[in-house]
C-alpha positions in Angstrom: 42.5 -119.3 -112.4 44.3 -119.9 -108.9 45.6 -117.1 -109.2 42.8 -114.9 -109.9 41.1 -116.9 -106.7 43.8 -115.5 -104.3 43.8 -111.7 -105.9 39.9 -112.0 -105.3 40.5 -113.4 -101.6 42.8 -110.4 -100.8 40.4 -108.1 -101.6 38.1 -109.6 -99.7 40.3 -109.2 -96.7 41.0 -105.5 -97.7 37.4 -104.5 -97.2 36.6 -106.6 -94.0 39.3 -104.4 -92.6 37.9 -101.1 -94.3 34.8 -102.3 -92.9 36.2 -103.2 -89.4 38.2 -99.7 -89.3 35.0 -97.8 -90.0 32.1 -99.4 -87.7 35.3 -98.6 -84.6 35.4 -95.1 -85.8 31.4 -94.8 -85.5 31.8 -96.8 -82.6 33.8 -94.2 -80.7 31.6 -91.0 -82.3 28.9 -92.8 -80.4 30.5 -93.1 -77.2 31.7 -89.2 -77.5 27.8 -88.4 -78.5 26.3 -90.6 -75.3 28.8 -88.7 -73.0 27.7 -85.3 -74.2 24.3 -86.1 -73.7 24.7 -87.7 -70.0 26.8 -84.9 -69.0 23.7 -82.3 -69.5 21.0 -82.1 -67.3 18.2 -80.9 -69.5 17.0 -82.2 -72.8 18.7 -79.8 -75.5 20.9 -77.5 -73.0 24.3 -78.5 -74.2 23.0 -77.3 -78.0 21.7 -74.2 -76.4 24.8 -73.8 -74.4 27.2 -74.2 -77.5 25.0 -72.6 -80.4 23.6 -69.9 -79.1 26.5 -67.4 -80.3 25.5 -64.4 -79.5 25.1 -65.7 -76.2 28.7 -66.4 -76.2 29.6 -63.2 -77.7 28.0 -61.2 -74.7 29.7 -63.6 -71.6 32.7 -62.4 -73.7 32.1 -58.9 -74.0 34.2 -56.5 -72.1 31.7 -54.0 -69.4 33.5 -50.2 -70.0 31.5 -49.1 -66.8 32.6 -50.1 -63.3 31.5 -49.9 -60.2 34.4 -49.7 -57.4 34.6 -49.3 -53.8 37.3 -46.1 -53.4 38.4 -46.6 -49.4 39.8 -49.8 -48.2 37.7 -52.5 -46.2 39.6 -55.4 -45.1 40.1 -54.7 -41.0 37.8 -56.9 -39.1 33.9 -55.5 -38.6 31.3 -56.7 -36.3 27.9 -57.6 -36.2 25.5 -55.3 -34.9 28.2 -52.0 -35.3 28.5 -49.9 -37.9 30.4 -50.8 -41.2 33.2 -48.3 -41.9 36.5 -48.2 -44.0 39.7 -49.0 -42.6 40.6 -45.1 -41.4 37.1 -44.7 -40.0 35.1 -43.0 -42.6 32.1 -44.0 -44.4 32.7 -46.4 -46.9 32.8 -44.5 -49.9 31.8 -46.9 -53.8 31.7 -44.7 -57.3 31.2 -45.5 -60.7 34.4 -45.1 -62.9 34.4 -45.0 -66.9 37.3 -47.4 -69.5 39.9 -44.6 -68.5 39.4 -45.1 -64.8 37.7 -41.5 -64.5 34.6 -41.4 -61.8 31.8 -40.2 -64.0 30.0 -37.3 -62.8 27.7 -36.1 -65.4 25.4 -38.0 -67.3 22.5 -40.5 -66.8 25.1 -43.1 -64.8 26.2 -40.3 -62.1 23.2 -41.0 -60.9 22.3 -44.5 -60.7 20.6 -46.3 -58.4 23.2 -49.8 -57.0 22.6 -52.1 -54.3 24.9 -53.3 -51.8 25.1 -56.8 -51.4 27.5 -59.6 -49.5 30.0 -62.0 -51.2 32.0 -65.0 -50.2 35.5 -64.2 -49.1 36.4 -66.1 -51.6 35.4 -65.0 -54.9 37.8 -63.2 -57.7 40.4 -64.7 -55.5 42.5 -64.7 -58.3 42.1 -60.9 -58.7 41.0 -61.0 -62.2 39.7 -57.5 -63.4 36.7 -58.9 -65.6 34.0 -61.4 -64.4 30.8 -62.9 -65.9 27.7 -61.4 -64.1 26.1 -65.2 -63.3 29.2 -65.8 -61.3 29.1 -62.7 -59.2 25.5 -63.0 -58.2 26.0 -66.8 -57.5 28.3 -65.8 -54.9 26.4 -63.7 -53.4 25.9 -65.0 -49.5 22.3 -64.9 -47.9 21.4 -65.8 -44.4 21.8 -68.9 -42.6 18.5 -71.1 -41.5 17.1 -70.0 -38.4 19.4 -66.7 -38.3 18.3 -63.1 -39.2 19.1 -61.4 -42.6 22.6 -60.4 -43.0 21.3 -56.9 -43.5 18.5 -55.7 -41.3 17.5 -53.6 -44.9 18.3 -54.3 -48.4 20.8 -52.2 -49.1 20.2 -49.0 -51.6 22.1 -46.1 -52.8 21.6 -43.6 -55.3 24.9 -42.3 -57.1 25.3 -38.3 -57.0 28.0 -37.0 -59.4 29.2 -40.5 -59.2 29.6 -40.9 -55.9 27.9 -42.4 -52.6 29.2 -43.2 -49.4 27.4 -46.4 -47.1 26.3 -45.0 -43.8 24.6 -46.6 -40.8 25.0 -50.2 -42.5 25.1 -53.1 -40.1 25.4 -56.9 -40.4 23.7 -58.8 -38.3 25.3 -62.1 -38.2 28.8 -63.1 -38.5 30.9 -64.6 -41.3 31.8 -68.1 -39.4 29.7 -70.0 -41.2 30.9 -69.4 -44.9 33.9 -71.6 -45.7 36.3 -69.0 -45.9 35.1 -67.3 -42.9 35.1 -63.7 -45.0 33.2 -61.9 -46.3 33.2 -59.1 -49.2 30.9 -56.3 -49.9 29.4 -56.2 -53.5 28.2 -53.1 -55.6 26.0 -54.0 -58.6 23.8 -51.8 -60.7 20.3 -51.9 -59.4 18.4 -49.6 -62.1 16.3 -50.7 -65.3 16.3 -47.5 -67.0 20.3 -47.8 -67.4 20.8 -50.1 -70.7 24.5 -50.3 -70.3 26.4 -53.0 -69.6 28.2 -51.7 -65.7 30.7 -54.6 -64.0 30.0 -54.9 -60.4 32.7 -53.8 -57.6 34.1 -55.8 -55.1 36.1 -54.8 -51.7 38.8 -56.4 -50.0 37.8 -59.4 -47.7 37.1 -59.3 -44.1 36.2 -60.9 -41.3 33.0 -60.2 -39.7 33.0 -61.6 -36.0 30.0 -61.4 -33.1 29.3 -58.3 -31.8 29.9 -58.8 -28.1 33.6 -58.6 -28.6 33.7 -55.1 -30.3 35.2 -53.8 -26.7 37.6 -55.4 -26.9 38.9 -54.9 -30.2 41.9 -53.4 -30.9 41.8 -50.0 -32.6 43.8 -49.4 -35.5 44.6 -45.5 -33.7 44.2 -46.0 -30.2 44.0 -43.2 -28.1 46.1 -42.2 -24.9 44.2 -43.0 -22.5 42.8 -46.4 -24.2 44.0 -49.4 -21.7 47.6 -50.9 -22.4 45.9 -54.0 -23.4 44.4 -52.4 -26.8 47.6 -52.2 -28.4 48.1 -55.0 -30.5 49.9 -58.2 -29.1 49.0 -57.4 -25.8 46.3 -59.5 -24.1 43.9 -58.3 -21.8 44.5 -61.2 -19.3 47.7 -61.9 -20.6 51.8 -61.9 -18.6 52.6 -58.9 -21.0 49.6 -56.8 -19.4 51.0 -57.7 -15.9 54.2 -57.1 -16.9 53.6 -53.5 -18.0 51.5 -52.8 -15.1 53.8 -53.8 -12.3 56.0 -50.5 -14.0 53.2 -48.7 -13.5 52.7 -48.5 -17.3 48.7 -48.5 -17.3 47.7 -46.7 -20.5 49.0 -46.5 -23.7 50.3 -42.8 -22.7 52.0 -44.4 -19.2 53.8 -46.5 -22.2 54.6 -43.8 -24.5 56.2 -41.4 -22.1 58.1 -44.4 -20.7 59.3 -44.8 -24.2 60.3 -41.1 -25.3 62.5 -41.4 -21.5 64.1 -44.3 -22.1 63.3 -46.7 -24.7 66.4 -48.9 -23.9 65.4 -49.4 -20.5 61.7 -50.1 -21.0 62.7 -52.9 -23.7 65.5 -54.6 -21.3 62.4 -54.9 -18.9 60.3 -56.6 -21.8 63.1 -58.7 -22.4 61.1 -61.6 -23.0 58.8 -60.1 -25.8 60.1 -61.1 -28.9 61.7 -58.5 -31.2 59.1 -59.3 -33.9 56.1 -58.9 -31.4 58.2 -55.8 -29.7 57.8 -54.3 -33.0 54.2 -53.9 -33.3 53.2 -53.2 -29.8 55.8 -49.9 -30.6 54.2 -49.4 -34.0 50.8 -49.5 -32.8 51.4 -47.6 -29.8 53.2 -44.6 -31.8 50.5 -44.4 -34.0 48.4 -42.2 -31.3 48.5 -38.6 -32.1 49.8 -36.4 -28.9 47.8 -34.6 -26.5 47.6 -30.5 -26.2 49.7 -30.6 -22.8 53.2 -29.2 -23.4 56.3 -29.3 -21.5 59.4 -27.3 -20.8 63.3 -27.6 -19.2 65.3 -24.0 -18.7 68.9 -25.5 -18.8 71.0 -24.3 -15.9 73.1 -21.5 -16.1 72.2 -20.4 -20.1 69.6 -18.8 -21.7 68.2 -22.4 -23.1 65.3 -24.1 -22.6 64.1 -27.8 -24.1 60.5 -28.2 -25.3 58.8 -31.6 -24.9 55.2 -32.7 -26.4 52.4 -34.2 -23.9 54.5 -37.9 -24.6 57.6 -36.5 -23.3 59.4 -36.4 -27.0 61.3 -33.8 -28.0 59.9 -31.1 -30.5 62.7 -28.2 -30.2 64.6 -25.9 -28.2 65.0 -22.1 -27.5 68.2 -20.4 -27.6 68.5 -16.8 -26.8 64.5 -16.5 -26.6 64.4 -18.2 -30.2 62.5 -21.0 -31.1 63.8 -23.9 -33.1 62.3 -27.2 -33.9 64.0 -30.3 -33.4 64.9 -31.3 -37.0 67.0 -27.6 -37.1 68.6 -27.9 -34.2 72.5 -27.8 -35.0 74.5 -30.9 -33.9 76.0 -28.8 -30.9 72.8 -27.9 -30.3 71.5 -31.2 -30.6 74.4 -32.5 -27.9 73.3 -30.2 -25.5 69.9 -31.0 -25.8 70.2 -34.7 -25.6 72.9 -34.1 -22.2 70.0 -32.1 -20.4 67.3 -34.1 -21.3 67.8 -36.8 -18.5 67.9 -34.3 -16.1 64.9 -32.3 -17.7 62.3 -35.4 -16.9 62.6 -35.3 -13.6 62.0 -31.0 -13.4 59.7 -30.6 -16.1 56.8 -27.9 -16.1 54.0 -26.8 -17.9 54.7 -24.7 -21.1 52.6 -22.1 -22.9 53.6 -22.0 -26.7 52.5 -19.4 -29.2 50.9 -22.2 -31.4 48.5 -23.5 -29.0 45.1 -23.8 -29.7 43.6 -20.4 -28.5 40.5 -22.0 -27.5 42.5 -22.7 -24.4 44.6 -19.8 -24.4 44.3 -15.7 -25.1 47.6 -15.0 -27.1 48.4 -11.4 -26.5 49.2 -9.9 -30.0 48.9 -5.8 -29.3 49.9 -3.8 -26.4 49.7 -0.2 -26.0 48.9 2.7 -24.4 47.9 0.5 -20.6 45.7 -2.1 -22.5 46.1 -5.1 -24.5 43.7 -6.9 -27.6 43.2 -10.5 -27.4 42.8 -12.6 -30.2 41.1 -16.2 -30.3 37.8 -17.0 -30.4 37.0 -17.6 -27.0 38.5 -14.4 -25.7 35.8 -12.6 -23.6 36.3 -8.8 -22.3 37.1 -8.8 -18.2 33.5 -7.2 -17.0 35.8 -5.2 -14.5 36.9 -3.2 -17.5 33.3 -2.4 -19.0 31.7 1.4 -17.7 28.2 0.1 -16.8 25.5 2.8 -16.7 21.6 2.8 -16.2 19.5 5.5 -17.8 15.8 6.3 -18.2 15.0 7.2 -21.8 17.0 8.3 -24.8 16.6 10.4 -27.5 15.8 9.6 -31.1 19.3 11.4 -31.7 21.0 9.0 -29.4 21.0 11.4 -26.6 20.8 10.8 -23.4 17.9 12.5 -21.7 18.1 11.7 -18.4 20.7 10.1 -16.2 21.2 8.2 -13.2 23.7 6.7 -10.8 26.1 3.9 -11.2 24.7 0.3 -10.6 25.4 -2.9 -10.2 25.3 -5.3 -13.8 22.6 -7.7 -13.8 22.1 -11.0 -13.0 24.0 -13.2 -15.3 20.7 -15.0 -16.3 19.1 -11.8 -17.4 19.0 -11.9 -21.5 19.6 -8.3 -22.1 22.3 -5.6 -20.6 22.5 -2.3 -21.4 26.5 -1.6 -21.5 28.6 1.7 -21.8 31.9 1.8 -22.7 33.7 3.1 -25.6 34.1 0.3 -28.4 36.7 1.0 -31.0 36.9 -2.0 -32.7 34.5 -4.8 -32.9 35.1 -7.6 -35.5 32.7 -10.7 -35.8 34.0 -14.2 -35.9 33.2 -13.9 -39.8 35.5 -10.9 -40.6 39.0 -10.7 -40.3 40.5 -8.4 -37.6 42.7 -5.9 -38.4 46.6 -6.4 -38.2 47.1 -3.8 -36.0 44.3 -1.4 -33.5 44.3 1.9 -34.6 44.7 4.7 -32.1 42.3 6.3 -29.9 41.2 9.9 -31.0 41.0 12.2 -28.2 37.9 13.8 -29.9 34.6 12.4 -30.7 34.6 11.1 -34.2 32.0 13.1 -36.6 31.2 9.7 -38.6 30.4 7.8 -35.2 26.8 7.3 -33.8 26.6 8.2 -30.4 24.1 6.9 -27.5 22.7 3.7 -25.7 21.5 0.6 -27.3 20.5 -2.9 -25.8 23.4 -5.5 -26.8 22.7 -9.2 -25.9 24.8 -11.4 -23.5 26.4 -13.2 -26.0 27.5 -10.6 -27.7 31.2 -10.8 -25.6 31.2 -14.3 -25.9 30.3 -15.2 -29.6 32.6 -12.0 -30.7 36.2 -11.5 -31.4 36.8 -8.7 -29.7 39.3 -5.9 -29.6 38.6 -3.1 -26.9 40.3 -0.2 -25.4 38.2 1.2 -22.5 39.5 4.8 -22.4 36.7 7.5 -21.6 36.0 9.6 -24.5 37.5 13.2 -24.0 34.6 16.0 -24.0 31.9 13.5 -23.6 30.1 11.8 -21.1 31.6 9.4 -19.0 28.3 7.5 -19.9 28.8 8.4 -23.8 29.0 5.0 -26.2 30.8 5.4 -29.3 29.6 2.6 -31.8 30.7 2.2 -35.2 27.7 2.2 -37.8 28.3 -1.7 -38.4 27.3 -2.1 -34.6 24.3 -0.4 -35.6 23.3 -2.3 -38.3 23.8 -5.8 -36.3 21.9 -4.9 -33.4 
């Protein structure tokens, strides 16, 4: 019986531990439960959040359409200027398909995606997906009290894929974000496009006020830009001062100082740090040349050194033969480098054959006392042109009555009557001829012969190759036009 008692007592004990065990495990489920629900802000949003599963399955999904921005945008802008890329052209966004391929056919190549601002800060972790909550919740409006970022919202319309941003302009600066940058957003902006498109993103930047745009340093700055553009040089600053007192005033005063003597001009900037020396070099070399060229006959041989408007070597001519720099032998290279102290302090102005001919008439033909001039600004000396005055012509082209020689007319006058004998007239939209042909001594039979009224700009807006030599057995007055002349005037 006493023992039956205790078996009973240790089951009782059994269960009030079972029992115990079990109302700490509820216990804890409804701790878990009361968090979950404090933790939501709305009445039934954590189910929503967690049940919803096709919900989930679309945060998930993978967007095969992007939107990019092609030209980088992370130099510095300012307010109240022009947005650009970082070489200076418009900035340039496209649509792109899963094989990276801009798509220019179809319903997308034409859609219609707004431009927007982000925080600096967003996909800092350069992930290639994002959720299309978090991109628009990034998205940075204006300040209280301060104007829209944009004066406009922002609209483009894709052709074949492509649009560039032009004229765009903020209009307040980026201090007051906490990462104090800024990126420009692209995101799909059309209802009739059902497909999923993942936004694009540039690079961040700065954006600071627009009073100090003049004195920002370019990322190419020209020759004649100030010494103090160049980067590490202040505008107030010793360095400035420095340069100045060696009469090194703009970037080209520096450059040529360079190409002369680079080991002289960095004992003088001693105190520049190699690092900083580095850049200001860098920057300054990134400036493209001038037109101006330059020339050294070496003494006593038939050799002369070329320089470029910076005073840098570009090559050398031996026995009238010209060589570029990089082909120059290294005996020719010695002789150049010996001479070329000596050719800084003599050097003239040089005429090459690959100068612009804007600025200069190459002469390509010569023969028989006259030459042809090639370039588009060539103009034929009026000294050369026959100029004759008559009364009335015939319907054949003849000339019925002459007169005198007189003086051309005023240069304002719109219209001149000109006689002269014109072999060869090609437009600036046909290709001259490799070589002039010769002169026949007899009229042609296939020419047309006799006066007609040629505008002023005729010799200006022409390429023209002439050869002013009287017809033989003709009037001195006679004009001999081809039948393309004709047809023009």
């Amino acid at each position: 019986m006493q023992e039956l008692y205790q078996n009973s007592q240790l089951q009782h004990k059994e269960v009030k531990e079972l029992i115990s065990e079990r109302n700490s495990h509820i216990q804890l489920i409804w701790e878990r439960l009361n968090t979950l629900i404090s933790e939501t802000s709305e009445l039934g949003e954590h189910v929503r959040k967690y049940s919803d599963l096709r919900a989930l399955s679309r945060q998930r999904e993978i967007r095969k359409y992007q939107l990019k921005f092609v030209n980088k945008c992370c130099n510095d802008k300012y307010s109240r200027h022009d947005m650009t890329a970082d070489d200076g052209s418009p900035i340039k966004v496209a649509i792109y398909d899963h094989e990276n391929r801009i798509i220019t056919n179809g319903p997308l190549s034409s859609v219609l995606v707004k431009i927007v601002a982000l925080d600096g800060e967003f996909n800092k972790e350069n992930k290639e997906q994002w959720s299309e909550n978090s991109f628009k919740t990034s998205i940075v409006h204006c300040r209280p009290g301060k104007q829209p970022l944009f004066a406009n919202e922002l609209y483009l319309r894709l052709e074949n894929g492509v649009a560039h941003l032009c004229g765009a302009k903020f209009q307040d600066n980026s201090s007051f974000v906490p990462s104090k940058k800024f990126r420009l957003g692209v995101m799909a902006a059309d209802d009739s496009i059902s497909e999923k498109i993942l936004e694009g993103i540039s690079e961040s930047f700065a954006v600071k006020d627009g009073r100090g745009y003049q004195k920002k340093k370019d990322l190419f700055p020209s020759l004649s830009d100030p010494i103090y553009k160049l980067k590490k040089i202040g505008e107030n600053g010793d360095r400035r001062k420095l340069l100045e007192n060696m009469d090194i005033n703009i970037v080209q005063d520096f450059l040529r100082f360079y190409n002369k003597d680079m080991n002289s001009l960095r004992e003088a900037c001693r105190n520049i740090p190699d690092h900083d020396w580095n850049i200001i070099v860098g920057h300054a070399l990134s400036c493209k040349p001038g037109p101006e060229r330059y020339s050294y006959c070496i003494p006593g041989m038939d050799a002369k050194i070329c320089f470029n408007s910076l005073y840098s070597i570009v090559g050398a001519e031996f026995d009238g033969k010209y060589i570029s720099y990089e082909e120059l032998s290294s005996t020719q290279k010695s002789l150049v480098e010996m001479s070329k102290m000596t050719a800084y302090e003599n050097l003239k102005v040089s005429k090459y054959e690959y100068k612009d001919p804007c600025h200069e008439h190459e002469v390509i033909a010569e023969y028989k006392g006259s030459c042809c001039l090639r370039g588009s600004c060539s103009r034929l000396p009026l000294s050369t042109l026959s100029t004759r005055f008559h009364d009335d012509i015939s319907p054949q082209g003849e000339v019925l009555e002459s007169a005198p020689a007189q003086e051309s007319p005023r240069p304002r006058q719109r219209w001149a009557k000109i006689m002269t004998v014109v072999t060869i007239l090609h437009f600036l939209n046909k290709k001259p001829q490799a070589t002039p042909p010769e002169i026949s001594q007899t009229p042609s039979t296939e020419s047309c012969f006799g006066m007609t009224y040629v505008p002023d700009n005729l010799l200006v807006e022409a390429d023209i190759e002439m050869c002013p030599t009287p017809m033989t057995g003709s009037s001195s007055g006679m004009v001999e036009l081809p039948y393309e002349l004709w047809d023009w005037c």
